[in-house]
N, C-alpha and C positions, 0 to 999 in steps of 0.2 A: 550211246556215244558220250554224251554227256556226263554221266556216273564215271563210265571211262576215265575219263580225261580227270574228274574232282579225286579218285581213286591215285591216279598217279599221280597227280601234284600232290596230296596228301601224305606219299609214299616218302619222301622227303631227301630224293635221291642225291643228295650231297656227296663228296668223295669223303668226309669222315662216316656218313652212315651208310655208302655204299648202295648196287643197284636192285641188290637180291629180290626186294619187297616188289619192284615195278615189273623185275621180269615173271614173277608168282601172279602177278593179278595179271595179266597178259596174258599169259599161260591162260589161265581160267575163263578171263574173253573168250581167248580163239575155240577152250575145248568146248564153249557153249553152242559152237557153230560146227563141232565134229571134226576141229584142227588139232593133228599133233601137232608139240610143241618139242622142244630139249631146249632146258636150261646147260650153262654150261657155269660153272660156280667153281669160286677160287678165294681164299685168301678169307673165308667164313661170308664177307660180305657182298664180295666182287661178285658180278653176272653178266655175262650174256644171254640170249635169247634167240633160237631160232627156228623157224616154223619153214617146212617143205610141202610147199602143196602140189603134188603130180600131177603130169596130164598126160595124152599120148603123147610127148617129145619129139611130133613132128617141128616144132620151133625151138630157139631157143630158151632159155629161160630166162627171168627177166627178176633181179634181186631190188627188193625196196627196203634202203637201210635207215636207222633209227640210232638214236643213242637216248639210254636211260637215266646220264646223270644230269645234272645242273649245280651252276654254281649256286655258293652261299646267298643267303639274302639279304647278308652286309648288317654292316652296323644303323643304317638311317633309316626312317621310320616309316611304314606302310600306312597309308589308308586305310586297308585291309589286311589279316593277320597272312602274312607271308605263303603260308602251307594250310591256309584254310580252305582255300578252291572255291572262294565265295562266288555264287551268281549272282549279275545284279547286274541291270539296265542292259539285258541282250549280251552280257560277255561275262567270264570265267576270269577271276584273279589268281594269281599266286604263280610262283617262282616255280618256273619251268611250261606254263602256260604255253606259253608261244613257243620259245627253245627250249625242246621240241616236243613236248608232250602231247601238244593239241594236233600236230601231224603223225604221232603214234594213234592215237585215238583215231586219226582219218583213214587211217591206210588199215588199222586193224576191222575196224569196221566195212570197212573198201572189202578186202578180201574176205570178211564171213560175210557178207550179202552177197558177194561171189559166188560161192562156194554153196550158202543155203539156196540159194534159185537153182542149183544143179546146170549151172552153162556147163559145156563142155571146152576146155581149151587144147589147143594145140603146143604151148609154152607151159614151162612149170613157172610157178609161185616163190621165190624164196623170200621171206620176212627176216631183217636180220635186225635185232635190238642188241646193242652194244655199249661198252662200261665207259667210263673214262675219256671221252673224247673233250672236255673241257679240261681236262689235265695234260693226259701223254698219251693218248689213244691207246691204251692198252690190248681194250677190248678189241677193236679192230685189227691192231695186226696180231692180235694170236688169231680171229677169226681168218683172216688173209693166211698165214702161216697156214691153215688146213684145208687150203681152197681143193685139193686134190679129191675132197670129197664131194665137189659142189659137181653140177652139170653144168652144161657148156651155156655161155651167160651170152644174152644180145644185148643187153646193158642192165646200166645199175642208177637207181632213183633215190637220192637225201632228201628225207621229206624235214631238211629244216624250214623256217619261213621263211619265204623270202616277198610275200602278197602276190604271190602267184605269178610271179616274174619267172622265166625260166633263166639258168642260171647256169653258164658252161666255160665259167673262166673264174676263177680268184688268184688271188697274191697267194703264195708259201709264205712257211714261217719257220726262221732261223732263232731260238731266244739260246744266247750266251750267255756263263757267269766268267768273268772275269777277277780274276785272286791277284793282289801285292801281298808279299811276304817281308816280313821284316825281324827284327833282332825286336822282344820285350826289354826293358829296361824298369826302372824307379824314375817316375817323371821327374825329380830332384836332379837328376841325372843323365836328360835327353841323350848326351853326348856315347853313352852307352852302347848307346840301343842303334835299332834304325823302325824310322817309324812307317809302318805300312799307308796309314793316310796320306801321308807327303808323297809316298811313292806312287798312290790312287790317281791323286790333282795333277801329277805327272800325265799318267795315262790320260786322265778328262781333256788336259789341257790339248793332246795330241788330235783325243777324239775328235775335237770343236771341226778340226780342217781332214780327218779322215773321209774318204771319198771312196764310196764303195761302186767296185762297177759293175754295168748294167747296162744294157740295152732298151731304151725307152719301150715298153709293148703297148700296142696300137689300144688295147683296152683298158690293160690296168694301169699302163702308167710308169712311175718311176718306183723303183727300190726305197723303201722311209727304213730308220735306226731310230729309237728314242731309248734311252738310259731311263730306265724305271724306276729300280730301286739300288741302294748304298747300305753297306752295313759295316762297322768296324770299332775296334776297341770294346775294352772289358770294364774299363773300370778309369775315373779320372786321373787316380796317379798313378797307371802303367801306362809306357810308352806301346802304342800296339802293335801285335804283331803280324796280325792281317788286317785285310778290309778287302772287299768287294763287290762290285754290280751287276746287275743281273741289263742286258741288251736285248731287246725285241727288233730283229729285223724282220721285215716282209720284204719277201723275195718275188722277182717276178720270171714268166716261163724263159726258161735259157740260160739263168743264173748259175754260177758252180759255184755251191756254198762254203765248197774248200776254198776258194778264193779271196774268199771272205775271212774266213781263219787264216790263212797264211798273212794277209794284211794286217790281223789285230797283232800278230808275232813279231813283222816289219817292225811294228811298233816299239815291242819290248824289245828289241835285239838295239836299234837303236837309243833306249833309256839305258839299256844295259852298258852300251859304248860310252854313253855320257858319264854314267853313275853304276862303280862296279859293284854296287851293292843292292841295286836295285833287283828285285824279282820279280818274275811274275809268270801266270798260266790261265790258260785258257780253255773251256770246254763246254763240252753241248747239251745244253739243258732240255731242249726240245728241238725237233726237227722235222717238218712237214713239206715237202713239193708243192709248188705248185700245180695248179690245174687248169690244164686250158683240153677241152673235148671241141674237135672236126665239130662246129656247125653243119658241114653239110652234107655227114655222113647219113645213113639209111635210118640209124636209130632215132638220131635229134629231129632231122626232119616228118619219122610216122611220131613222134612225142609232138611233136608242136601239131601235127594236122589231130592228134587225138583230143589234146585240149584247145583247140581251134586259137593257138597263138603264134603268127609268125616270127616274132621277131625273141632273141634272144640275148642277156647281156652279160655282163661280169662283174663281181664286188672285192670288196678289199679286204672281205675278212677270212677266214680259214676255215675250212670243215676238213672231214676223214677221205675226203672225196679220190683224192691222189691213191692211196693205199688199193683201193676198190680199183683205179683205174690202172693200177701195177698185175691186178690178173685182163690186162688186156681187151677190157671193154669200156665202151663209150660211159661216161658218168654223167648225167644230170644233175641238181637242185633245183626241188619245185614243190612248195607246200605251203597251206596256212598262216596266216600270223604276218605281223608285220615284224619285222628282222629289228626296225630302228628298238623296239620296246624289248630287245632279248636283254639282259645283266642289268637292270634297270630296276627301281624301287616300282612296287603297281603294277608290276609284267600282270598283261591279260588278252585274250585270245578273244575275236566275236563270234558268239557261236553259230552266225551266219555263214562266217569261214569255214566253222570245221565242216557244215554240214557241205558247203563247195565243194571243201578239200575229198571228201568221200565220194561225189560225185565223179571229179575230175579223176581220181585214182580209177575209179572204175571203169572210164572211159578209155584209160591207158592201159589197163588190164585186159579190156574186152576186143582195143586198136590193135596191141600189140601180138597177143597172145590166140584170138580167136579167129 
């Protein structure tokens, strides 16, 4: 489990180097325990991963999802070499550690300890390792796009970390870029032109009292925007002719995100009455659902009696979870790792965890399934 996990940190699954390498060593775990596997491979580097372990299908079957990328390891400086997968004082470093390598490592090992003891289950197995969910979830909905191949699912498991909290509610995420258009000019010559920045500070200044609405939800809370990043102009003496921000909204369950685009419009149509030269457009950079899964449905309830935890909460960040929960089954989060040390400099996983996390997967497998 251990080589595992230093193998895919290793792997250096970034979106410039792509997942291929982690779903190849994966692959090679599971066939050491007599699991097929299919990669599914795209774009030379892209991959997914997915392993079907049959049973008699007296139950349903039960999908434990994964993703194989991780973000960069940033410009600031490691203790330990980023993608060395050092061990040291009982825990594993490097970038992708905890999110979510070290829950691939549990749950792969989870199911070939399965699988080698010969149980017999009544539920089938799906393992699904996926591309891109730190970017634009790619992987998952082409995987969702082919569910017509899948069997009939009683739910679906994110083995990201969360320290073993069960997990059945987050915020969605709405991220926009927002474009002003303008006339270039010869900055000698402002009067020319029209410049896209003036007509930005326009938009900011609107943003400051923009009120997006929502219904408070009892877990997660309120809707947050923050304006990230700005970019605009070429050069010091042209006047520019665009400029634009990129917006992160977190959405909470009930939200219509189109409501949210039609208000950033309100906007411009309004600047556009003031100032007939103003322009501007809007569009969707990324886009994820929130998730909220029935607490007290069949599936959440045998999940918590399998790993003997009643109670279950909700976070504020985003996973693929929504996508999986669009082919109509309940979705959990529950794995490894503590969630605060994920996109962090020192990301490292205790390998007391993982060996939990193996535990508790098997429990679920054997709860669920047998």
């Amino acid at each position: 489990m251990k080589k595992l996990l230093r193998q895919l940190v290793q792997a250096q699954t970034t979106a410039e180097k792509g997942e291929l390498p982690a779903a190849e060593i994966i692959s090679a775990e599971l066939g050491r325990f007599g699991i097929e596997s299919r990669i599914d491979s795209w774009d030379k580097t892209r991959a997914n991963i997915i392993a079907h372990i049959q049973s008699s299908g007296r139950k349903g079957a039960l999908l434990f999802a994964s993703h194989l990328d991780v973000v960069p390891a940033g410009g600031v400086n490691w203790s330990k070499p980023a993608f060395d997968a050092v061990e040291s004082e009982g825990r594993i470093y490097g970038r992708g550690s905890a999110d979510m390598k070290g829950g691939i490592a549990a749950i792969v090992t989870a199911i070939g300890e399965i699988v080698e003891s010969g149980t017999k289950l009544k539920g089938d197995i799906i393992f699904f390792g996926a591309a891109g969910e730190e970017t634009d979830s790619c992987g998952t909905r082409r995987f969702v796009r082919e569910n017509g191949k899948l069997p009939d699912l009683t739910g679906a498991v994110i083995t990201e970390p969360t320290n073993f909290e069960i997990i059945t509610a987050h915020r969605g995420m709405l991220w926009l870029k927002a474009e002003t258009f303008g006339k270039a000019a010869h900055s000698s010559t402002p009067h020319l032109g029209v410049n896209a920045i003036n007509s930005m500070r326009a938009v900011l200044n609107e943003l400051e009292n923009f009120k997006i609405p929502f219904v408070r939800h009892e877990l997660l809370g309120e809707c947050s925007m923050s304006i990230n990043t700005i970019a605009g102009g070429e050069a010091m003496n042209i006047v520019p002719d665009k400029c634009k921000i990129e917006i992160d909204i977190r959405t909470v369950p009930g939200q219509n995100e189109q409501d949210i685009i039609d208000g950033l419009q309100k906007i411009f149509t309004k600047l556009k009455q003031r100032n007939p030269k103003f322009d501007a457009e809007v569009s969707i950079i990324r886009q994820v659902q929130a998730l909220e899964t029935d607490t007290q449905c069949d599936f959440v309830k045998a999940f918590c009696s399998a790993v003997g935890i009643n109670e279950t909460t909700a976070v504020g960040f985003t996973t693929d979870g929504p996508y999986f929960a669009s082919l109509g089954v309940p979705v959990v989060i529950f794995g490894p790792g503590k969630p605060h040390l994920a996109h962090k400099p020192d990301e490292y996983i205790d390998i007391s965890d993982l060996k939990k996390g193996v535990q508790y997967y098997k429990n679920i497998i054997l709860k669920l399934l047998s």
